[in-house]
C-alpha positions in Angstrom: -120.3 -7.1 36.4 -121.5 -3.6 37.1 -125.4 -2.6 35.7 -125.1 1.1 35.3 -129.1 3.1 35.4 -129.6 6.3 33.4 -132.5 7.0 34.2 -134.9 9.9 35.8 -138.1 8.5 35.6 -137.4 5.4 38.0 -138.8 2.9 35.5 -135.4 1.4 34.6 -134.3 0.8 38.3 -137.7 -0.9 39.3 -137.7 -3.1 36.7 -133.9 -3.9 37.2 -134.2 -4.5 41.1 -134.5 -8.8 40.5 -130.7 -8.5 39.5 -129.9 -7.1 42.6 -129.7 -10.4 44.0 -127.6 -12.1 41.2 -123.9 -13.2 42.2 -121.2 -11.2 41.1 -124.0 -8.3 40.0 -123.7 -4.9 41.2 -126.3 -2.4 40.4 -125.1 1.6 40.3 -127.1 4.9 38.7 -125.9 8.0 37.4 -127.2 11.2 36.2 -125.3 11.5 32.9 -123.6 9.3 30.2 -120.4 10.4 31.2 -120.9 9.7 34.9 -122.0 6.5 33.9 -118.4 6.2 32.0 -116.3 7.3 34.8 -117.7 4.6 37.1 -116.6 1.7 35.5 -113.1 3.0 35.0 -111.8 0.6 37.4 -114.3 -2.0 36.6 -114.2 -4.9 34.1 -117.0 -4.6 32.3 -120.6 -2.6 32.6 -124.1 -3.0 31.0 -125.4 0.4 30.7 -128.9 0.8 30.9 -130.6 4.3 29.5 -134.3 5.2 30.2 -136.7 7.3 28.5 -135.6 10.7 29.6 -131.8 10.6 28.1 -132.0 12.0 24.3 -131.1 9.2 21.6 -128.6 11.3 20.0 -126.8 11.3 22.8 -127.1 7.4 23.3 -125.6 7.2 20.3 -122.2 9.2 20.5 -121.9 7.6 23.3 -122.2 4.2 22.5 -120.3 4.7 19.0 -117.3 6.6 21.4 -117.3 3.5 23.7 -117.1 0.8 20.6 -114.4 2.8 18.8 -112.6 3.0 22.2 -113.2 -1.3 22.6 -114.8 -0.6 25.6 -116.5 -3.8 27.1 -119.5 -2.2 27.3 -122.9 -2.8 26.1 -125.5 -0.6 26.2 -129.4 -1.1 26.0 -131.4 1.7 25.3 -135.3 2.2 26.5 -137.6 4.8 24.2 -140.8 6.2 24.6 -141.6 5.9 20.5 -139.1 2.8 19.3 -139.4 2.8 15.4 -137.6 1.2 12.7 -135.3 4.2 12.0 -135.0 4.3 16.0 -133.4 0.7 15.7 -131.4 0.9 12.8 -129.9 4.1 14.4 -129.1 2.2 17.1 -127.6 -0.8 15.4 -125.7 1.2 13.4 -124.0 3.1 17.1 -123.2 -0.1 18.2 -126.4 -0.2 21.1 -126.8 -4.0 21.8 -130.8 -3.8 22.5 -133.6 -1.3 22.2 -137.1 -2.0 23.9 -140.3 0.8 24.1 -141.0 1.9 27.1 -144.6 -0.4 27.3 -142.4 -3.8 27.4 -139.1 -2.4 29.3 -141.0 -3.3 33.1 -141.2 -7.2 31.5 -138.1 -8.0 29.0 -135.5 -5.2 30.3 -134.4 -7.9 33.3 -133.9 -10.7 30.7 -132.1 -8.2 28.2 -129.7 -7.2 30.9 -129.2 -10.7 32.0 -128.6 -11.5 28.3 -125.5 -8.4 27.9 -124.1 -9.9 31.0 -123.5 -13.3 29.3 -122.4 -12.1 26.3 -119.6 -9.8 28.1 -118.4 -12.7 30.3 -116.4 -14.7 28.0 -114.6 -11.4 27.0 -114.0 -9.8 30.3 -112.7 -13.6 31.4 -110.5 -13.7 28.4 -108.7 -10.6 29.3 -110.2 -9.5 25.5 -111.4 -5.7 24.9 -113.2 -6.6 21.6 -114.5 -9.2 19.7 -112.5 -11.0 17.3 -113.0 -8.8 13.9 -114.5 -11.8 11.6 -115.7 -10.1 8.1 -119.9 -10.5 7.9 -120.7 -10.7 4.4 -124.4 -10.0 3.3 -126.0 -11.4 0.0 -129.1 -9.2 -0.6 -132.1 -9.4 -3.1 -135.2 -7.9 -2.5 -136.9 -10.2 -5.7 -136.6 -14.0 -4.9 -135.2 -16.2 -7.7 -132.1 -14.3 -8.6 -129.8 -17.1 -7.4 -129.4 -15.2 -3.9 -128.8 -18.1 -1.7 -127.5 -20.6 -4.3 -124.8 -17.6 -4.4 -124.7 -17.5 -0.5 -124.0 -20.6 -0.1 -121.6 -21.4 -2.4 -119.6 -18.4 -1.0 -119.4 -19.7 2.2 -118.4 -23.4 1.1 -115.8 -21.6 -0.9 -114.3 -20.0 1.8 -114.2 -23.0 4.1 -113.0 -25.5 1.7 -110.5 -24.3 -1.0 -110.0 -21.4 0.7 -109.8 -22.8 4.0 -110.7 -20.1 6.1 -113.1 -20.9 9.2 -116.6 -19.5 8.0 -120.3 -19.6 9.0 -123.6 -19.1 7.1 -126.7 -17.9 8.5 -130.1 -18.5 7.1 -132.5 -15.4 7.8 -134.7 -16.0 5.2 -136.9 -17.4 8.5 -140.1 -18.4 7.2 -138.8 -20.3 4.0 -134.9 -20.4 4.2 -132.8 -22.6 1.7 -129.9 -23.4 2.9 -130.3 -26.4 4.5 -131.5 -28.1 1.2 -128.5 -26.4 -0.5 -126.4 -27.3 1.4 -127.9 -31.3 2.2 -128.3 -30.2 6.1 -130.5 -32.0 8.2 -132.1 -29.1 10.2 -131.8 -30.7 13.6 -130.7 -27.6 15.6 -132.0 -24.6 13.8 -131.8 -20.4 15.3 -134.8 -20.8 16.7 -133.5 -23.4 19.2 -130.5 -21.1 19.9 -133.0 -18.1 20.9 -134.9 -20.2 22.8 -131.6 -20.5 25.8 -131.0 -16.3 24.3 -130.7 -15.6 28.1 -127.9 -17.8 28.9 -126.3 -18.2 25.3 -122.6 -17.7 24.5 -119.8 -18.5 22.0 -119.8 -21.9 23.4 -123.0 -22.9 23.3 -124.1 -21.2 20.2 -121.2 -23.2 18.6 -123.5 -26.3 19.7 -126.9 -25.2 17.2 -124.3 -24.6 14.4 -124.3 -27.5 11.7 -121.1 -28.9 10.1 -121.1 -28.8 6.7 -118.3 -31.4 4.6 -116.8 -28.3 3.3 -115.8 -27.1 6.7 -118.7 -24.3 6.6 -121.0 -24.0 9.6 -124.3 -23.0 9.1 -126.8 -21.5 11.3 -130.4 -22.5 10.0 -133.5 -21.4 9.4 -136.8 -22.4 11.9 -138.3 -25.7 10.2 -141.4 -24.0 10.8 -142.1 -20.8 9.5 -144.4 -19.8 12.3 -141.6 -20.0 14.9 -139.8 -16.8 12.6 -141.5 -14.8 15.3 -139.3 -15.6 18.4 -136.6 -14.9 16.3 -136.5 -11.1 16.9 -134.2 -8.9 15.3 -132.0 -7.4 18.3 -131.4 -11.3 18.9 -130.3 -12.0 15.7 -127.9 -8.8 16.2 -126.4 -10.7 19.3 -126.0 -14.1 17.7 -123.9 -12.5 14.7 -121.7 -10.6 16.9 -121.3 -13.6 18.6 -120.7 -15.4 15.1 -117.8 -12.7 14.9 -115.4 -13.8 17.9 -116.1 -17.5 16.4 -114.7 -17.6 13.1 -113.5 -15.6 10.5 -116.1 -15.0 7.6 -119.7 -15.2 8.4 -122.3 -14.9 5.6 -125.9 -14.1 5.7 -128.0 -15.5 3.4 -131.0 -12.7 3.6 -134.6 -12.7 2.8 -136.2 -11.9 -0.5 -138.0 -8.9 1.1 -136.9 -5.3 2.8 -137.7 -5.8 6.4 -135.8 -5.4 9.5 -134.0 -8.6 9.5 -132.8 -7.3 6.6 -131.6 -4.0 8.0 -130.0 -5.7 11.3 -127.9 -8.1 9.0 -127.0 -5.2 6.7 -126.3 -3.0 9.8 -124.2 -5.7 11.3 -122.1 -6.3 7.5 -118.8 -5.3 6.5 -119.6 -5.5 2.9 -123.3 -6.3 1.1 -123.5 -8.2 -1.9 -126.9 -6.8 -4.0 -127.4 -9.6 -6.5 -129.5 -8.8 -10.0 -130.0 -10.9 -13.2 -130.5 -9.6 -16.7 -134.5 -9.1 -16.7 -136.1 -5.4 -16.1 -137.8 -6.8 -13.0 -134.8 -7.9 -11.0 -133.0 -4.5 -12.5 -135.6 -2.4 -11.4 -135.9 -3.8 -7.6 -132.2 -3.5 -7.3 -132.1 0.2 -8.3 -135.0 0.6 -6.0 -133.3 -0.7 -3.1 -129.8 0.4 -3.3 -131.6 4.1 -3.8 -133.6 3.2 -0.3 -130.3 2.2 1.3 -128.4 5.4 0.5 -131.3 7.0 1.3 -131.0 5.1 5.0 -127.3 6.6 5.0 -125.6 3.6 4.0 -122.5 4.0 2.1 -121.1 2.9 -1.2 -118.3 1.2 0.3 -120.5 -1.1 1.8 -123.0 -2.1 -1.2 -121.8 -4.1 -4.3 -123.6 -5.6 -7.0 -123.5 -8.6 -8.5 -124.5 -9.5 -12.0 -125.9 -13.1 -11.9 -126.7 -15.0 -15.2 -124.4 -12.5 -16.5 -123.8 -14.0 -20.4 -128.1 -14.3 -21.0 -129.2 -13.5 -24.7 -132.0 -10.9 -23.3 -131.3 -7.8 -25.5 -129.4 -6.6 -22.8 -126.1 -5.8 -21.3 -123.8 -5.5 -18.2 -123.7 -1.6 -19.0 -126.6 -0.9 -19.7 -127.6 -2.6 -16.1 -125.3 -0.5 -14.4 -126.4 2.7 -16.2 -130.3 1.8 -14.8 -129.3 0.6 -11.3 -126.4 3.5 -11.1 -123.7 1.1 -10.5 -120.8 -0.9 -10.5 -121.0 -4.4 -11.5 -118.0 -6.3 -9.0 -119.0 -10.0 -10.1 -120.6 -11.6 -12.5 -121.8 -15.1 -12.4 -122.2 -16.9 -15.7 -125.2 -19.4 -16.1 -125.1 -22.9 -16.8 -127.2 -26.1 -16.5 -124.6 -27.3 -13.9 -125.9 -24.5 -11.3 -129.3 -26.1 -11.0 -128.2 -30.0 -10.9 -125.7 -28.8 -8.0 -129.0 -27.5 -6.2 -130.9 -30.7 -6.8 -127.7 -32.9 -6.0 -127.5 -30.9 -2.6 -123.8 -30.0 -3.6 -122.8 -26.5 -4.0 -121.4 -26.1 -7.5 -118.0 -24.8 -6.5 -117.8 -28.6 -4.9 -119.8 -30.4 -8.0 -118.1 -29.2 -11.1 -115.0 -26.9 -9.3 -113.7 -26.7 -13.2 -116.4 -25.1 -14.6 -116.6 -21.9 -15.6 -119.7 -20.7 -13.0 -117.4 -22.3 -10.0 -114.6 -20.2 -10.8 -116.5 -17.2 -11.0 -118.1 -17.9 -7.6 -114.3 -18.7 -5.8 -113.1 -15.5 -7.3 -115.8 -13.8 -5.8 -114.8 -15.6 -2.6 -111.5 -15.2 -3.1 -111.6 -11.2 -2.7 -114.0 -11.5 0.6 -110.9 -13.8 1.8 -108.5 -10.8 0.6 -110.2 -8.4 3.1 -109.8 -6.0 0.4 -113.2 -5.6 -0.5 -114.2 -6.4 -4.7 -112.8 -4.4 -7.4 -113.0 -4.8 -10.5 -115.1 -7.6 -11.8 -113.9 -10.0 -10.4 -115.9 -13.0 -11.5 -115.8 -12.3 -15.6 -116.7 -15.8 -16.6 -117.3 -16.7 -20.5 -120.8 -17.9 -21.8 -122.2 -21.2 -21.2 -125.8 -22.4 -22.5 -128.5 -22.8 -20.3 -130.1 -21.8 -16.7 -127.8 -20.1 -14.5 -127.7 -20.1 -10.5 
């Protein structure tokens, strides 16, 4: 494995000399991005390390060149002034790991030694890329909108009657839900999987996911909300591209809030579900936070918004929600009493009443994730039914 330093300053090659030592390691420096490109030509695979002094802009073309080109590559980034547009720049380019200049003498070695582990199993495979699994996000920045009851039942729809392999992972990390949705016991949670980060692949991450009856694996939340912190966000950027070689769907079951977690799942989504129900609050959030997301450069393409408790008598209709959040409603989830008896029965409602109206709206839903097609149309129409939705 070749470690290729960008870097003027020296910092970078100092603080990657302990590798030196490490078997099949080979450490190399180069005064330019695209020297740094021509030397692994003939190799199988290169971490590429950039210090302060090389312009981000030009870290990014770069990077995004090398991942449209399924180079196995990854690259890792160190910055004078890190920031959160710095990072979800980054993300978004395809860089695996970005780290300020203050804490790049102490976590750059185990960062490096982290890319190294995660390119193995594809340079031994003979592979160029990943597997291309679709990562769905379900987003809400107002809790109580039936976000991960939604979640949840999407990805137990798309591992049982739609039998496709699919994970879910819980990064609401202070006060997650799925494993009570879902009836999990939360043996093995992320937290344990970051703790072994260094050294943790496809193989062994497969060993912290927990089996669900449906077929669905899920990833779960920290049992304890003050281990959230250990769970940083360039880690949880690894573990879903890892999730992405693994299976076919992977859903993420976000946090109520608009954070960075949130901005590393969305940046590592195919396709973000925004989910609103029929009260100004919830309306008003949503228009709030799909503006902040185009404002981010996000596109259209990838944000759709989903009606839930669609059929509620509030004075109050699907167009006139579209008209305040500026727009389209893909899916819309009908309530009914059997939503919250599924949550208290620990039995996703697609599994607990598959006949009912809500279910089918929910496995439509699912249905057009499995489709690869993305959701057009509404998809998840749905007819009234009395009482409190998911």
């Amino acid at each position: 494995m070749l470690i290729v330093s960008i870097d003027t300053s020296g910092l970078c090659g100092a603080a990657l000399a302990s590798l030196e030592t490490s078997e099949g390691v080979t450490l190399a420096s180069a005064g330019t991005l695209e020297e740094a490109s021509a030397s692994w030509a003939t190799d199988e695979a290169c971490v590429v390390v950039t210090g302060p002094t090389v312009a981000p802009d030009e870290v990014f073309a770069a990077t995004s060149r090398w991942s449209a080109d399924q180079e196995p590559v990854a690259v890792i980034m160190v910055t004078p002034e890190p920031s959160a547009e710095l990072l979800r720049r980054a993300l978004r380019a395809g860089v695996r790991d970005v780290l300020g200049v203050g804490e790049a003498e102490e976590a750059l070695s185990e960062s490096v030694s982290a890319a190294v582990t995660s390119l193995a199993p594809r340079v031994e495979s003979g592979d160029r890329a990943p597997a291309g699994a679709r990562v769905v996000s379900v987003f809400s920045t107002k809790g109580g909108v039936g976000k991960s009851v939604i979640a949840t039942n999407l990805g137990v729809a798309l591992a049982g009657p739609l039998k496709r392999p699919t994970a879910i992972v819980d990064l609401d990390l202070q006060f997650g839900d799925v494993a009570i949705m879902l009836q999990l016991a939360p043996e093995r949670t992320i937290y344990e999987a970051v703790q072994v980060f260094d050294r943790l692949d496809a193989e062994m991450l497969r060993a912290y996911l927990t089996p669900h009856d449906s077929g669905l694996r899920a990833l779960l939340a920290p049992v304890s909300p003050e281990d959230a912190e250990a769970v940083t966000v360039n880690r949880i950027g690894a573990i879903i591209e890892l999730l992405r070689g693994m299976v076919d769907f992977v859903v993420l079951d976000t946090p109520a809030t608009f954070d960075d977690v949130v901005l590393t799942a969305i940046d590592h989504s195919d396709d973000v579900y925004a989910v609103a129900t029929m009260d100004v609050a919830s309306i008003k959030n949503t228009r709030i936070s799909m503006q902040k997301l185009r404002q981010l450069g996000y596109d259209d393409g990838l944000l759709h918004l989903v009606l839930n408790r669609a059929d509620s008598k509030v004075w109050l209709d699907a167009a006139e929600v579209e008209k305040a959040i500026e727009g389209r409603i893909v899916a819309k989830i009908p309530s009914d009493r059997l939503v919250p008896r599924s949550v208290n029965k620990g039995v996703p409602v697609v599994l607990d009443a598959p006949r009912s109206v809500v279910a089918k709206s929910m496995l439509d839903l699912a249905r057009s994730i499995a489709d690869s097609k993305g959701v057009s149309g509404d998809v998840a129409q749905g007819t009234a039914r009395a009482g409190v939705g998911a």
